[in-house]
C-alpha positions in Angstrom: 12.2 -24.5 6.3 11.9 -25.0 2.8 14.7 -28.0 3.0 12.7 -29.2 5.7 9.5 -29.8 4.5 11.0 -31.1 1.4 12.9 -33.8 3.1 9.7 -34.6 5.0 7.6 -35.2 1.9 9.9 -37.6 0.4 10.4 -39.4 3.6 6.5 -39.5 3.9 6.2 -41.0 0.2 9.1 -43.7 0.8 6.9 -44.5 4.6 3.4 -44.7 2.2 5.4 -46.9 -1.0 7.4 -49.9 -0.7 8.3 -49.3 -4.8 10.3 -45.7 -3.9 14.1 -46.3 -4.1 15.4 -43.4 -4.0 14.9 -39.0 -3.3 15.8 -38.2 -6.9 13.4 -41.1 -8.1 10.9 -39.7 -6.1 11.0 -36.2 -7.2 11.9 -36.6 -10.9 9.1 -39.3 -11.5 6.1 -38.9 -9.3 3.1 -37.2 -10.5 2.3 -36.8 -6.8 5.4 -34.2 -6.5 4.9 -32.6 -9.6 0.7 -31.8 -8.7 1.9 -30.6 -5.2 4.2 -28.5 -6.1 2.1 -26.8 -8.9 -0.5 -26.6 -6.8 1.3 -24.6 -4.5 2.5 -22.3 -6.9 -0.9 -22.0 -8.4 -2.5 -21.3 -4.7 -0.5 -18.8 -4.0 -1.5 -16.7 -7.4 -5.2 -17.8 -6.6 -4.5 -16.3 -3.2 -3.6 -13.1 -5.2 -6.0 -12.6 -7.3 -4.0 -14.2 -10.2 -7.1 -16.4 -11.6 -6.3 -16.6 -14.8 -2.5 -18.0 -14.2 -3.6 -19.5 -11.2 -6.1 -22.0 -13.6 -3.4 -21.9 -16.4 -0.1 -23.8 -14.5 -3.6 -25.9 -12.8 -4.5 -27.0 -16.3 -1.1 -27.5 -17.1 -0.2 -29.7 -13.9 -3.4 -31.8 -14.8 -2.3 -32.4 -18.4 1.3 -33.4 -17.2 0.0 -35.2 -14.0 -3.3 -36.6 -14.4 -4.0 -35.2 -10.9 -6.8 -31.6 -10.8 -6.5 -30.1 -8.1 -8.3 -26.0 -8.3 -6.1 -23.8 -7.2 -8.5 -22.4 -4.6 -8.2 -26.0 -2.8 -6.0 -25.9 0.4 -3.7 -28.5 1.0 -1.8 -29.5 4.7 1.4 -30.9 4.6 2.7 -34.1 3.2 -0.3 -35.0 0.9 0.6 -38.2 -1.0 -1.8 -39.3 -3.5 -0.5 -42.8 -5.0 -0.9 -43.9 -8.9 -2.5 -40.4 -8.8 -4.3 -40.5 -12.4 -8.2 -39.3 -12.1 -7.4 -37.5 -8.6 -9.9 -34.0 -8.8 -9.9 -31.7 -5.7 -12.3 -29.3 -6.0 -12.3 -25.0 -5.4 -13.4 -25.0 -1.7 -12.1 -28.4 -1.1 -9.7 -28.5 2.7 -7.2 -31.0 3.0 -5.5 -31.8 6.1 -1.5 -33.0 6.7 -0.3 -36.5 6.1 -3.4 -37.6 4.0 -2.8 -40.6 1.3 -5.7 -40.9 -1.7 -5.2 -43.2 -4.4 -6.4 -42.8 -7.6 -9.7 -42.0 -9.1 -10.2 -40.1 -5.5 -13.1 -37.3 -6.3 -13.6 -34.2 -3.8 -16.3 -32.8 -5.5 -19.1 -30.3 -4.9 -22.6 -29.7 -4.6 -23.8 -26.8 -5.9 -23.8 -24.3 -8.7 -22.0 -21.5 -10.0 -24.7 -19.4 -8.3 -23.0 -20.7 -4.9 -19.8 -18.9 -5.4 -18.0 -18.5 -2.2 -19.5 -20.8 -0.5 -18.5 -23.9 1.2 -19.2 -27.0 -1.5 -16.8 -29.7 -1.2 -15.1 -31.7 1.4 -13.2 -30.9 4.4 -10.5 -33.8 5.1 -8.6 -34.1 8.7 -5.1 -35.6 9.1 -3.9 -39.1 8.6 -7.0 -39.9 6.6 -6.7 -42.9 3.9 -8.9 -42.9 0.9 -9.1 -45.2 -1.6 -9.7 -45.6 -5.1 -12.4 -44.3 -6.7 -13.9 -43.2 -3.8 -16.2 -40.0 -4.3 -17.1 -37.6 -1.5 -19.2 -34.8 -2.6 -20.2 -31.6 -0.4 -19.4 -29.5 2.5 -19.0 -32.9 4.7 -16.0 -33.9 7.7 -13.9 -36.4 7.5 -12.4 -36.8 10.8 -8.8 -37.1 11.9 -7.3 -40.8 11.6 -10.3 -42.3 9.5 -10.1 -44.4 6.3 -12.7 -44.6 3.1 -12.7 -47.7 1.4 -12.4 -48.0 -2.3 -15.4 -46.9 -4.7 -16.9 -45.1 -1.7 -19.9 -42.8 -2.3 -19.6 -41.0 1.2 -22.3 -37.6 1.4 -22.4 -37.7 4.7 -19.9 -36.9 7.8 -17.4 -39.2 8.6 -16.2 -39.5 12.4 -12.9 -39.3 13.4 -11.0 -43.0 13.4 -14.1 -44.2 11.5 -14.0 -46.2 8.7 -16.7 -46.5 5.9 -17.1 -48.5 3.0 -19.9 -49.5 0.4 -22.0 -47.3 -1.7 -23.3 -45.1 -0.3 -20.6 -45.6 2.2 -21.9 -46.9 5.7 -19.8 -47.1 9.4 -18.2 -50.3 9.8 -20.8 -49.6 13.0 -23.9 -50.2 11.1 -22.7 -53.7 9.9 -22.5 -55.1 13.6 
């Protein structure tokens, strides 16, 4: 299973970049493995009620990587985040299988400290394409299939095979 899912990821990273020669290339010397993979490790100990090492191997990942991701995030399958310096996933962020973010990608919150446990970032479906230095704060939807152009300030839901662009980001609908 393990082998598996492995051997998926890198054959979803060589299907998202033309530049990937090679499995060991991939996994010795892509931040996007390396934040994954951490991540993992760190949500399971979040899971457990490991905070404090859950946050330390986070900090670490984002020191090595230039990707944060909170370990309280949950992550699908086959995430590829590409030239992943600036990425930040926030605590309650969801994020579906087969997504592809690029860098400067912010899935942030609304809310305080004083909102603990609840709901406060983004929910992302599968197959969705964000671009660079786009920023989608709160408890919002993106749907299954849809794309966010780069420098995107989306607040709002995002319907499934959508695409929006602009700040704040509009449907390609409301330009026809």
């Amino acid at each position: 299973m393990m082998f598996k899912s492995a051997r998926d990821y890198i054959k979803n990273v060589k299907h998202n970049d033309p530049a990937a020669r090679h499995a060991l290339e991939i996994i010795l010397l892509y931040p996007t493995v390396w934040a994954v993979v951490n991540h993992r490790i760190a949500h399971w100990l979040y899971k457990v009620r490991l905070l404090f090492l859950a946050r330390l191997i986070s900090q670490l990942s984002r020191f090595f990587t230039g990707i944060e991701i909170h370990p309280g995030a949950t992550i699908g399958k086959c995430l590829f985040i590409d030239h992943g310096m600036g990425v930040v996933i926030g605590e309650t962020a969801e994020i579906g299988d087969y997504v592809n973010l690029f860098h400067g990608v912010t899935l942030g919150g609304t809310g305080s400290g004083a909102d603990a446990g609840k709901k406060r970032h983004p929910t992302i479906g599968n197959h969705v394409l964000i671009g660079a230095q786009a920023t989608l704060l709160g408890p919002i939807t993106v749907g299954d299939n849809a794309k966010i152009g780069a420098n995107a300030m989306v607040v709002k839901d995002v319907e499934a095979d959508d695409t929006v662009i602009g700040q704040i980001a509009r449907s390609k609908k409301y330009y026809k």
